[in-house]
Residue, then its C-alpha position, 0 to 999 in steps of 0.5 A: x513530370x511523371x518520373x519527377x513526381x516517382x523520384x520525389x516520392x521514392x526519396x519520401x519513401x527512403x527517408x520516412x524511416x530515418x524522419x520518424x527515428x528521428x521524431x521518436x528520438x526527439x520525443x523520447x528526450x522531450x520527456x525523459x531529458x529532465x531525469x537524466x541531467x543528474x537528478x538525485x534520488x534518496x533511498x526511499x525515492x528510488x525504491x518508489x520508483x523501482x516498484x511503481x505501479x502498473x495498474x492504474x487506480x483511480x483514487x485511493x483511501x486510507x483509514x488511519x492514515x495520520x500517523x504510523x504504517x498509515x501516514x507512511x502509506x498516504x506519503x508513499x502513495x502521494x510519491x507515486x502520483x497516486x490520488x488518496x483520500x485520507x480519513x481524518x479526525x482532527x483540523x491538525x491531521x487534516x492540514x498535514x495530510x492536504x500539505x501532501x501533493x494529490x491528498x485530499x483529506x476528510x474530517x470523519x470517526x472511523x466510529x462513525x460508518x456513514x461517515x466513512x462511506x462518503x469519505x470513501x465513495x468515488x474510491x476504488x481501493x480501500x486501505x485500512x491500518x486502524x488500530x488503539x482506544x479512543x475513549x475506551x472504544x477500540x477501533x481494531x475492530x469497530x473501526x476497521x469493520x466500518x471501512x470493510x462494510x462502506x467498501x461492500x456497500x460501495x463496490x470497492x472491491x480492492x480492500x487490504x486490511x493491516x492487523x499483526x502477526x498474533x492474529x488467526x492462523x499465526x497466533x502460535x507465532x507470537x511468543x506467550x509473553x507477548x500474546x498475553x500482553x496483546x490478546x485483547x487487541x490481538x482478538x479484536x483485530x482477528x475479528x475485522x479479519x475474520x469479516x474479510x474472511x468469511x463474507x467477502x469471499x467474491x472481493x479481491x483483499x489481502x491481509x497483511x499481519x507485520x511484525x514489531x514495529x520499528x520507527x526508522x527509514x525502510x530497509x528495502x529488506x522487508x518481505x511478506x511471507x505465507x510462513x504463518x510461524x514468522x515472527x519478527x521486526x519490521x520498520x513502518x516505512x518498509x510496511x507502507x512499501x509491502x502494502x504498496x506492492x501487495x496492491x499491485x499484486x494479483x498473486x495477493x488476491x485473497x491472501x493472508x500475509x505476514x510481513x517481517x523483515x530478516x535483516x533486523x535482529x529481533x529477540x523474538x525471531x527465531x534465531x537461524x530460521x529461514x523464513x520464505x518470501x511470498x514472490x508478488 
């Protein structure tokens, strides 16, 4: 009984490598089978999936998430899985943006502080693409300060803040023609930048200042760069993918970043300049 019993167990011992291979393997295709049975990806979908995101962030907000960089934003995050809560002013926008899988959208005026702390409580990162005039209000800088300030007040410390190259240390980037037409809004975005700057150096933030922007499906080519002379074109979507990434990046902490793309001919890029990308 007794060598009946060591053999048994010696047979177990033998084959337990072999069971548990074999269970691996069985749960491995459990999950994965699905994406292997000639499942198509878009372009977009693909470069979602090769850049998706390593840590894990609870719930994300967006401000001026109706449209734009924005709305690119919310629907790339939405892609990802990632839960977003979206500022809303109107019942239209609202009903889009809620259409998006995990998007839960809150009627709110950027203009309105208290409003935008509880859209954003139980957030715990906070992204803002603000930008234009309502009723003569400019909300690049009033609005975008709301949501810097209900970040503070709530201890979201993760904040990435989209302006435009023309602001603060890449003003000289911006041909003078252009600057002359922008400076008011130029100005006014500077000034929520300069709020990030200066009194919440212990927050974890990251600007990110585009170039032109172009509505038109993401290149893939796009790069942010540290190069504060950078000037160019960028599509939306391929802002939207950067300011994805640039989240998931520590390397971003507390970074000034200017994104463009060098695969679209711009008339106010600087023809042959090589412009180095900022490595996340």
């Amino acid at each position: 009984m007794t060598f009946l019993c060591s053999n048994t167990m010696l047979t177990s011992l033998v084959l337990l490598p072999q069971l548990l291979l074999l269970l691996s393997a069985d749960a491995f295709l459990a999950v994965h089978q699905p994406l292997l049975e000639g499942r198509s990806y878009s372009h977009a979908d693909t470069m979602l999936k090769m850049s998706s995101s390593s840590k894990s962030f609870k719930k994300v907000f967006v401000a001026g998430g109706t449209k734009g960089v924005g709305r690119a934003i919310v629907e790339q995050l939405s892609a990802k899985g990632i839960p977003v809560v979206a500022l809303a002013r109107k019942e239209e926008s609202k009903a889009e943006l809620e259409a998006l899988d995990g998007v839960t959208a809150v009627l709110g005026d950027a203009f309105d502080q208290k409003a935008v702390e509880n859209a954003m409580d139980g957030c715990d990162v906070a992204i803002t693409t603000l930008g234009g005039t309502t009723d003569d209000r400019r909300v690049d800088y009033e609005g975008n300060n709301n949501v810097i300030e209900s970040a503070g007040i709530l201890g979201v410390q993760r904040i990435i803040l989209v302006t435009s190259i023309g602001c603060g240390s890449s003003r000289e980037a911006a041909p003078p023609s252009v600057f002359e037409v922008l400076k008011e809004v130029l100005a006014a975005k500077e000034k929520a930048e300069n709020i990030l700057i200066d009194f919440y150096t212990n927050s974890n933030w990251t600007i990110i200042r585009p170039g032109g922007l172009v509505s038109a499906p993401m290149t893939g080519k796009a790069i942010l760069t540290e190069d504060n002379t950078a000037i160019g074109s960028i599509h939306r979507e391929d802002v939207a993918r950067l300011v994805i990434q640039a989240l998931d990046s520590s390397k971003t902490e507390r970074k000034v970043l200017s994104a463009i793309d060098p695969s679209i001919t711009s008339s106010v890029a600087v023809e042959g300049k090589k412009i180095a990308a900022f490595a996340l």
